[in-house]
N, C-alpha and C positions, 0 to 999 in steps of 0.2 A: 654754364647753362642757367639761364634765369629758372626761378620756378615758374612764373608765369609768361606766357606770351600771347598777346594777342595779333592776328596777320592777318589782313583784310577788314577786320569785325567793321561791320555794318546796321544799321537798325532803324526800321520805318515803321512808322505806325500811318496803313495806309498813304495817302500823298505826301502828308511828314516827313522827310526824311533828319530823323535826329541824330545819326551817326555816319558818318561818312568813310570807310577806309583807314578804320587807326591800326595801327602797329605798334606794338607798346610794348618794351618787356618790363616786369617790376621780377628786381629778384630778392633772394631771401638775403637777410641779414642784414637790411636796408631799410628807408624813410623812402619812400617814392610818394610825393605831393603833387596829387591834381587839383589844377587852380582853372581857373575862368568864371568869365561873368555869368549873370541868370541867364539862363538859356541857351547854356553849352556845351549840352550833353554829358556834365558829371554825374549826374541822379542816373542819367541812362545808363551810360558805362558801366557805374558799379551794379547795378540790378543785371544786368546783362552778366559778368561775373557772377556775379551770387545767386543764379540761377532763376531771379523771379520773371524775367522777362528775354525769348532765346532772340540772339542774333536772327537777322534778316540772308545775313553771309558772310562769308570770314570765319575762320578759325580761332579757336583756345587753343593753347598745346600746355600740358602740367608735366612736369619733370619732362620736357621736350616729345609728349606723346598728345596727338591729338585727346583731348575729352569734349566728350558732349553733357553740356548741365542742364538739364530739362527741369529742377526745382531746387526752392532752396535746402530741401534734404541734403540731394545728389551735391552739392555744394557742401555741405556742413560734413558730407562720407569723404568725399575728398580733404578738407581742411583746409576750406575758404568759410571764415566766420565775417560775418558783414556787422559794425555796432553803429545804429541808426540812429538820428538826433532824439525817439524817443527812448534808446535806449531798451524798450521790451523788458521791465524790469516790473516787478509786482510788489507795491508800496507798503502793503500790508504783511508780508512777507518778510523775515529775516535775512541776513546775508548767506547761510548756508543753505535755506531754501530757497532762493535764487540762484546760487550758483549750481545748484544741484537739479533744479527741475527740469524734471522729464528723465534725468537721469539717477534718482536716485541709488542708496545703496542699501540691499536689504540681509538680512539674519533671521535665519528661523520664520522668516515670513514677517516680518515685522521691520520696520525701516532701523536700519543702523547709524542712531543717532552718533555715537565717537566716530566712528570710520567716519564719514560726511563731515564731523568738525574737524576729524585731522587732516584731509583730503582739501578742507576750503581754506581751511588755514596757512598749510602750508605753501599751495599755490600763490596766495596773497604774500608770504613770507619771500619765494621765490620772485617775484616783481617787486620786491621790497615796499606793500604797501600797508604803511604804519599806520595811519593817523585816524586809522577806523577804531572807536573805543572797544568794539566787542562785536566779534561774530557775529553774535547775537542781535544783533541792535536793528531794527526794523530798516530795511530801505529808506523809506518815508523820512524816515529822520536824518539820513547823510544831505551831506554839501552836495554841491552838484559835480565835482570834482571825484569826491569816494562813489557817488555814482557811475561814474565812466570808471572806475578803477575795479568797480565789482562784475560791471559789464564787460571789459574788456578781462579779466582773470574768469570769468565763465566761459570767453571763448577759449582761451586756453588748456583749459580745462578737458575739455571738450578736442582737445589734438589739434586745434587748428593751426595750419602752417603760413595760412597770409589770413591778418587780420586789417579788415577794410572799417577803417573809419571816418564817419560823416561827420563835419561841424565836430570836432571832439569837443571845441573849446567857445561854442559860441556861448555869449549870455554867462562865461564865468569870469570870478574877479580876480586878481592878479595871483595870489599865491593859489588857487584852484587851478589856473593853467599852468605855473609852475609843477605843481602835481600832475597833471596829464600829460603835458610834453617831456617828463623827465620818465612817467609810464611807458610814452610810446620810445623812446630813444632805449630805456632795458630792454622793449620788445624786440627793437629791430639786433641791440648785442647779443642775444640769447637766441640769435640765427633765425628769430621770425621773418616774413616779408610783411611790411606796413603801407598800405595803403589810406594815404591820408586825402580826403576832400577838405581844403579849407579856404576861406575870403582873406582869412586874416595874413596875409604877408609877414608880419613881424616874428607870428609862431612861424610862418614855411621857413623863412631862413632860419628861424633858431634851431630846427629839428627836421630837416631834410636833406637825404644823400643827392638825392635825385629830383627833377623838378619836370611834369608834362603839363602843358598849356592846351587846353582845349579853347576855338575857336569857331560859332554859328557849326558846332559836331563834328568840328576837324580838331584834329593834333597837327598843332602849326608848329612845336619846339618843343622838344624832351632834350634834359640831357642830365648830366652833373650839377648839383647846386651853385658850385665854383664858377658857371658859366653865366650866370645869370648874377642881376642885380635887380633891384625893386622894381626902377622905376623900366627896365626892359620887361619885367614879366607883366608890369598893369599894360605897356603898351602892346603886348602880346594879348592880352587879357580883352585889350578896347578896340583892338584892330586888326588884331592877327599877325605883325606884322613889328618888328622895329631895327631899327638904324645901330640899335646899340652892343649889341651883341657882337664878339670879337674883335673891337677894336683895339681891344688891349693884347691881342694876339694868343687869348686865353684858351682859345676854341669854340668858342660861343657861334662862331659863324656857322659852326656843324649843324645847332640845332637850329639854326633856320635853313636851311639847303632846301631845295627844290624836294628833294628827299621827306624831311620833314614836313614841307607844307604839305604833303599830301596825306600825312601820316605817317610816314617810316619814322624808324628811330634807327639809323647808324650805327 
């Protein structure tokens, strides 16, 4: 049973219609990479998920039970954490005050400074992330890399069970995305479900189980990464649509079926 599934989901904004009929499952333990061009409905999807914005129609189902997400609370109570390309991270701020805010931990009416460094520390220990000099050390002053790593270990934190990420890796330099993409792949070992938005093709194959193509707010092709190859998923990407899929008798023909172009996923 996936953790997530979406059946019908739809979304307009007024005459708009920016979502069409996707069906989608992402489940736990997994990289599920939604790809498409500007204006494909990936911004919509996930907010729609993450409670900022509700479906028009169509169903969520979480552990196979219908839910209804009315905000991103109701989303963060269930353990849907969304990490957005700003990240929502306070520069001024330490890394255990970041990962801690709004949820602090208190003694005696006074915040409890150890319990909080043992508590942020070991989380970052458990996604094995090294390369930050010291708890301590101001936001402001990490890479853009230890950024999404302090952002992404405060969802965790925080119980989330599918963590959605935007752009993880726009704008960083090579050993920076080797640091996030090797973040989200412990994510998805450690039986999270990963929700990844990205342009960059070279990270989806290096770090996706699963790959859905959104197309003018249709899901034209989801399936296995194995089914796909680059230059299928850009012309999926550019026209909704390509010739290359299953030829090699992989199964790739599944995710474009009559099925799929409407939005199912098989």
């Amino acid at each position: 049973m996936p953790l997530l599934r979406l059946r019908g989901v739809s979304k307009n904004f007024g005459p708009v219609q920016a979502l069409t009929d996707i069906n989608l499952d992402i489940p736990a333990g997994q990289v599920t990479a939604l790809v498409g061009d500007n204006g494909a409905g990936k911004s919509t999807l996930i907010k729609t998920v993450a409670g900022i914005w509700q479906p028009s129609s169509g169903d969520l189902l979480w552990d196979g039970q219908p839910v209804h997400i009315h905000s991103p609370r109701d989303a963060t109570n269930r353990g849907i954490a969304a990490v957005y390309q700003d990240l929502a991270l306070c520069d001024n701020l330490d890394i255990v005050q970041n990962m801690l805010l709004g949820h602090e931990k208190q003694r005696l009416g006074l915040l409890d400074e150890v319990s909080m460094e043992l508590t942020a520390k070991q989380t970052l220990q458990d996604l094995k992330v090294t390369s930050v000099r010291s708890i301590r050390q101001p936001v402001g002053s990490l890479s853009g890399g230890q950024r999404q790593a302090v952002a992404v270990a405060k969802a965790v934190m925080q119980e989330a069970r599918l963590v959605i990420m935007d752009e993880p890796t726009a704008a960083l330099g090579v050993s920076q995305t080797e640091l996030v993409l090797s973040l989200v792949a412990r994510l998805a070992g450690t039986g999270h479900a990963v929700l990844v938005i990205s342009h960059n093709l070279v990270d989806v194959f290096q770090v996706a189980d699963r790959i859905a193509v959104l197309y003018l707010g249709r899901l034209v092709a989801a399936g296995p990464a194995a089914e796909f190859d680059r230059q299928s998923t850009v012309d999926l990407m550019t026209t909704g649509t390509s010739t290359r899929l299953g030829d090699d008798g992989s199964g790739g023909e599944r995710a474009t079926s009559p099925r799929a172009g409407s939005g199912s996923e098989g």
